[in-house]
C-alpha positions as CSV (number, residue, x, y, z in Angstrom):
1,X,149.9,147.6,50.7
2,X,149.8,148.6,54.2
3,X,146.8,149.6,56.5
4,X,148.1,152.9,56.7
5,X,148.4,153.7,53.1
6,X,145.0,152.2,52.5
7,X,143.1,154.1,55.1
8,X,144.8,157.3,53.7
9,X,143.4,156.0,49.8
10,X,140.2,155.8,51.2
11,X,140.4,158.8,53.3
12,X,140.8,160.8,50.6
13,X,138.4,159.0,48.2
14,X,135.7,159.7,50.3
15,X,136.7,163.2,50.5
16,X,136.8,163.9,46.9
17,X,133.1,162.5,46.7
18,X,131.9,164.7,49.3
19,X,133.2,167.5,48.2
20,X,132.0,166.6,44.1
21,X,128.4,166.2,45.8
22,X,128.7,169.3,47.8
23,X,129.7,171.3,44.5
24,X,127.0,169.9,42.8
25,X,124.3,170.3,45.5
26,X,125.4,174.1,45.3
27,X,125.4,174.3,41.8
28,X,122.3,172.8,41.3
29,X,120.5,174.9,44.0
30,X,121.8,178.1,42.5
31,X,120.6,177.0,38.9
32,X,117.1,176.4,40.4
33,X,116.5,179.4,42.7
34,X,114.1,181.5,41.5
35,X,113.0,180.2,38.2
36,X,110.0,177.9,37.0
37,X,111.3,177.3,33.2
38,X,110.8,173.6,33.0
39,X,114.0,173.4,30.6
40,X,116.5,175.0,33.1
41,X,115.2,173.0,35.9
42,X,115.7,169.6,33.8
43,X,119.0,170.9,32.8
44,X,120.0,171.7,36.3
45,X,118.4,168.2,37.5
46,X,120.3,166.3,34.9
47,X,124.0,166.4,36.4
48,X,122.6,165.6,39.9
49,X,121.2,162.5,38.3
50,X,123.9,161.6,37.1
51,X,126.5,161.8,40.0
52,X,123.1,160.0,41.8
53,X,124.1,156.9,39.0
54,X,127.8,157.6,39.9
55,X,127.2,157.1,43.5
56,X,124.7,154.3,43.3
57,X,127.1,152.5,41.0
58,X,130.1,153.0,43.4
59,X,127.8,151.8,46.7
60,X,126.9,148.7,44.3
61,X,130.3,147.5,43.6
62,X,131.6,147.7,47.0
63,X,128.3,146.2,48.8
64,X,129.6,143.1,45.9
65,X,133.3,143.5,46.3
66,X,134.3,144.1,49.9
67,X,132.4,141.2,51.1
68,X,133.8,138.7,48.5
69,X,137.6,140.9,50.1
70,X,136.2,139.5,53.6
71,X,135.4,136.2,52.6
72,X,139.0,135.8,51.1
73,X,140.9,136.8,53.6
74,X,138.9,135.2,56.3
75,X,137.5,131.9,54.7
76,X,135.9,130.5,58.0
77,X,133.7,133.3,59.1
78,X,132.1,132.9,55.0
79,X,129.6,130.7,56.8
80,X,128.3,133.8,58.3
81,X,127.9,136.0,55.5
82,X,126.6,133.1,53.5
83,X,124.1,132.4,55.9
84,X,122.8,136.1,55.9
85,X,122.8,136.1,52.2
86,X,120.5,133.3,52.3
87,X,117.5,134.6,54.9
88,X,117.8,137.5,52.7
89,X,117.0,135.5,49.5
90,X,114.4,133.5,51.8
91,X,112.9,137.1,52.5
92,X,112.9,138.3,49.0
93,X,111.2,135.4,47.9
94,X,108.6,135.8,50.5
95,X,108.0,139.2,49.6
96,X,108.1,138.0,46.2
97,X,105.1,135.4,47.0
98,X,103.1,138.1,49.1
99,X,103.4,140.7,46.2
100,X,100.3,141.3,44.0
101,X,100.5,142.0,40.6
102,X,97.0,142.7,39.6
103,X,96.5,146.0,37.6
104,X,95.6,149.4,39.0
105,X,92.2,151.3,38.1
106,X,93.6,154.6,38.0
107,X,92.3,157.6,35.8
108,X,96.0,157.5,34.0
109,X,96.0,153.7,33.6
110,X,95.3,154.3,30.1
111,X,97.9,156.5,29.8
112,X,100.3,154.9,31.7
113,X,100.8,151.4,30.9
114,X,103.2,150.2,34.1
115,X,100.0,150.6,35.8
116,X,98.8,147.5,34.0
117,X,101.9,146.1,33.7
118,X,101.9,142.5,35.9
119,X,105.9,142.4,36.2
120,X,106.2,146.0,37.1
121,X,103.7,145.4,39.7
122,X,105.0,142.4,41.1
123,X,108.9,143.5,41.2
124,X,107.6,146.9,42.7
125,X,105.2,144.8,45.6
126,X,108.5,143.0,46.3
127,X,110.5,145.9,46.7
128,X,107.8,147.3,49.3
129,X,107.4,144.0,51.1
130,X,111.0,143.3,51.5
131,X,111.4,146.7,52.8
132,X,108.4,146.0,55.0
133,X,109.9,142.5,56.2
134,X,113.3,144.2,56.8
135,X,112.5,147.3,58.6
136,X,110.1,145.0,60.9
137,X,112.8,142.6,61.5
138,X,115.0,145.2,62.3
139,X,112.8,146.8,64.8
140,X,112.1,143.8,66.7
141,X,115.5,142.7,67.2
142,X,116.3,146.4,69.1
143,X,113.4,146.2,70.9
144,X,114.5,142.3,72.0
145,X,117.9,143.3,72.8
146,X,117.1,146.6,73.9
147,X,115.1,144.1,76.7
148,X,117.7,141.8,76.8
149,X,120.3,144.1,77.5
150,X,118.5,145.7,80.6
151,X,117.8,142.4,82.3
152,X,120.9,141.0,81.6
153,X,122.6,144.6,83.1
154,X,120.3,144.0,86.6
């Protein structure tokens, strides 16, 4: 197919998922206003949710599938992405080796039982930490070429 047509398919794709999550934004605003009944709020919730799992499912596959597209049609710049994909394993895993899994002494822990739960914990601390790691990274590197770029422009 040609760039054209493809642009055009995508174009439109986008289009019809902006305009599904405006309908439902409007819809689910108009089924909340006003009202405190617990059931109509989770049945107004409920659709939003779902199109939320639409959407996330939709971001997943083409964070996968575009990149393996790249690495196909450009085989020697694969380095590159495989290089990034490993410093972010190496990150996850450090996050993973930072992250504490000891329970919580909450009032609810008793009630609750991901508070005590040691995987829970742990995947949740790395989640944090890689987050932490990541946004840090990403902050120092624009404040280095932030510098870089105004002594270099001198």
């Amino acid at each position: 197919m040609s760039e054209k047509i493809i642009k055009r398919v995508l174009r439109i794709a986008l289009g019809v998922l902006l305009l599904v999550s405006v309908v439902l934004g409007i819809v689910f605003v108009v089924n909340i206003a006003g009202t405190s009944d617990r059931e109509v709020l989770r049945s107004a919730t409920e659709p939003v949710l779902i199109w939320t799992y639409i959407l996330l499912g939709i971001a997943a596959a083409s964070a996968v599938l575009f990149p393996i597209a790249y690495i196909i049609q450009n085989p020697r710049k694969a380095v590159k992405a495989l290089i990034s994909l490993v410093i972010l394993v190496v990150v996850v895993l450090i996050a993973y080796a930072i992250a504490d899994g000891t329970p919580i002494e909450t009032a609810t822990s008793a009630t609750n039982p991901d508070f005590s739960n040691t995987n829970i914990l742990k995947i949740t601390g790395t989640g944090l930490w890689t987050t932490y790691i990541l946004v840090s990274a990403a902050i120092l590197l624009l404040l280095v070429t932030g510098v870089r770029n105004m002594i270099n422009n001198r």
